[in-house]
Residue frames relative to the residue before (quaternion, step in Angstrom):
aa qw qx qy qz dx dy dz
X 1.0000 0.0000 0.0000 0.0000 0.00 0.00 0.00
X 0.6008 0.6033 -0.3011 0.4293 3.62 0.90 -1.13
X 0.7467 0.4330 -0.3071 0.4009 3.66 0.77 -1.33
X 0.4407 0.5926 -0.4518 0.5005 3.91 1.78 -1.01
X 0.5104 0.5468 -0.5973 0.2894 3.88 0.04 -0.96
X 0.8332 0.5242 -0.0451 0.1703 2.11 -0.21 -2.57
X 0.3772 0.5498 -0.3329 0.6668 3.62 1.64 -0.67
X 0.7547 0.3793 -0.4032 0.3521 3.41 -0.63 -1.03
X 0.8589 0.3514 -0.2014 0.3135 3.37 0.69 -1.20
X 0.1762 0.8713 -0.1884 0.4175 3.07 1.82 0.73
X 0.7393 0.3633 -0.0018 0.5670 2.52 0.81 -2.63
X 0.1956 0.8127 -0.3173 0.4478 3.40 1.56 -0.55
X 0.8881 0.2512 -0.0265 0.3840 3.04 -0.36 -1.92
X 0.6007 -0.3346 0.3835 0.6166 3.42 1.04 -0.53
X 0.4966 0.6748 -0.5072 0.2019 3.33 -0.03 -0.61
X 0.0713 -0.7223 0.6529 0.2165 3.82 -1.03 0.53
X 0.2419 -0.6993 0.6699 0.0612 3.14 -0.94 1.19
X 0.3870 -0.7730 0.4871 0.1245 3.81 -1.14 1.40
X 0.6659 0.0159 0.3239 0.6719 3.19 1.38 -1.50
X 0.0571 0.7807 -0.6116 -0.1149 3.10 -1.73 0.74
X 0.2221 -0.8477 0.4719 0.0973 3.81 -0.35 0.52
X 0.2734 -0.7710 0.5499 0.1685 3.34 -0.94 1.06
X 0.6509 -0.6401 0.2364 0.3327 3.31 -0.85 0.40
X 0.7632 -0.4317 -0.0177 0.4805 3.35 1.32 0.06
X 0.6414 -0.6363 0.3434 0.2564 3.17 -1.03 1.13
X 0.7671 0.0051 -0.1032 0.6331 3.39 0.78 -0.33
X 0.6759 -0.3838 0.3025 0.5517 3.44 -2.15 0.27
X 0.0956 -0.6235 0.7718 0.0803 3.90 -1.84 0.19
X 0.6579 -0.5482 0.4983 0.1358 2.61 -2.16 0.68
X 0.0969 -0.8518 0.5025 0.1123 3.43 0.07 0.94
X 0.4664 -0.6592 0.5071 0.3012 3.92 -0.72 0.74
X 0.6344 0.4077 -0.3558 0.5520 3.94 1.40 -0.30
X 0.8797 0.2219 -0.0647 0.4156 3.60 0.40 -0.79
X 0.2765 -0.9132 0.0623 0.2928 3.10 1.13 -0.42
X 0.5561 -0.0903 0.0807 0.8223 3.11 1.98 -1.22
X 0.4504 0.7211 -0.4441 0.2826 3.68 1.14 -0.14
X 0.7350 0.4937 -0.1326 0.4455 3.69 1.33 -0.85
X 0.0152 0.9204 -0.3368 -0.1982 3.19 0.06 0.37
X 0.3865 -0.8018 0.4322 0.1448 3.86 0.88 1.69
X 0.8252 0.4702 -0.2085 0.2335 3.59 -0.14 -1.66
X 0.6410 -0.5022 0.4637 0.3492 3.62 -1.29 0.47
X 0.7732 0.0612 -0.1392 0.6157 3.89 1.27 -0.62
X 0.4821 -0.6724 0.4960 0.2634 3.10 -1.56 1.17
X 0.2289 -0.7057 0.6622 0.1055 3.91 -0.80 0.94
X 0.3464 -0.7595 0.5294 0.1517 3.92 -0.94 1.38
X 0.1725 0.6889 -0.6586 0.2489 3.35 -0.07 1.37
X 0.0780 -0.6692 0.7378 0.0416 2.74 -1.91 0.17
X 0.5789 -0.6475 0.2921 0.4003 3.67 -1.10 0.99
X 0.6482 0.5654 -0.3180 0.3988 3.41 1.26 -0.24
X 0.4512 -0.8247 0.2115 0.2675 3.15 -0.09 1.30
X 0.6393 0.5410 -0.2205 0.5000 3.85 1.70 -0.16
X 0.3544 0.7306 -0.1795 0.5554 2.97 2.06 -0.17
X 0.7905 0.2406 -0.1783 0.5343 3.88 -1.11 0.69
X 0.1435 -0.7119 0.6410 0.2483 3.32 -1.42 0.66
X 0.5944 -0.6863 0.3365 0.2500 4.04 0.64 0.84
X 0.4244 0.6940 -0.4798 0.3286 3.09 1.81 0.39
X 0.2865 -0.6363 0.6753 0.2387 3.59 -1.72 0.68
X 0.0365 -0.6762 0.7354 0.0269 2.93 -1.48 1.35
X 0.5865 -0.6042 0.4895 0.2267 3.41 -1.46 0.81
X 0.3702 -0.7641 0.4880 0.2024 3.34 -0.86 1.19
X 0.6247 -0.3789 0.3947 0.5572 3.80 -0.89 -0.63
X 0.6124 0.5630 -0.3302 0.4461 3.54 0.49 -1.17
X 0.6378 0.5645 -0.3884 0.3517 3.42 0.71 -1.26
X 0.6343 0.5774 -0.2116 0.4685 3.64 0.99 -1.30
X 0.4600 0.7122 -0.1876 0.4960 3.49 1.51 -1.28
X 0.8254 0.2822 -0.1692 0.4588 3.36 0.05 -1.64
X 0.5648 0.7180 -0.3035 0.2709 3.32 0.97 -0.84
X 0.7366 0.2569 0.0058 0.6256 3.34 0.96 -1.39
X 0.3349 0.5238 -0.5566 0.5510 3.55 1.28 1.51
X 0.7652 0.5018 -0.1628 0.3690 3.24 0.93 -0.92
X 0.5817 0.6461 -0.1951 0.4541 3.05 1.48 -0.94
X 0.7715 0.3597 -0.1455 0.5042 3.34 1.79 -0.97
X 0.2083 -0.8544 0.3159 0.3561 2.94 1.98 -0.36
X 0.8643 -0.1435 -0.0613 0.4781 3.05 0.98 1.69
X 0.7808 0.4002 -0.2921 0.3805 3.55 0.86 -1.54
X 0.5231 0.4391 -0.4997 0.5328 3.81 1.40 0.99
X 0.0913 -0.6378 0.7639 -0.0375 3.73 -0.95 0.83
């Protein structure tokens, strides 16, 4: 939410903003943490054991969050 502001107040300034990207749509392997973190807008059922997890993607809050940023294109936080 903090970084949307701060964009906003950017564009504010003049700024032309091309694109913004969130860090990732779903959970990811991280090369520091690996599955331990859980980054993404949807939770993915895994587990480190590979027979383990049914690989389903469930939407997080945020996910709902980001969603209806967009929808307003911003002037909801």
């Amino acid at each position: 939410k903090a970084h949307i502001e701060e964009l906003k107040k950017a564009c504010d300034d003049g700024c032309q903003v091309l694109a913004y990207c969130t860090w990732s749509y779903t959970d990811l392997l991280s090369w520091l943490n690996g599955y331990q973190k859980r980054y993404g807008f949807v939770y993915v059922d895994r587990e480190e054991d590979e027979n383990s997890g049914t690989l389903n993607r469930i939407p997080k809050d945020s996910y709902y969050w980001y969603q209806k940023v967009i929808k307003t294109n911003g002037e909801e936080l």
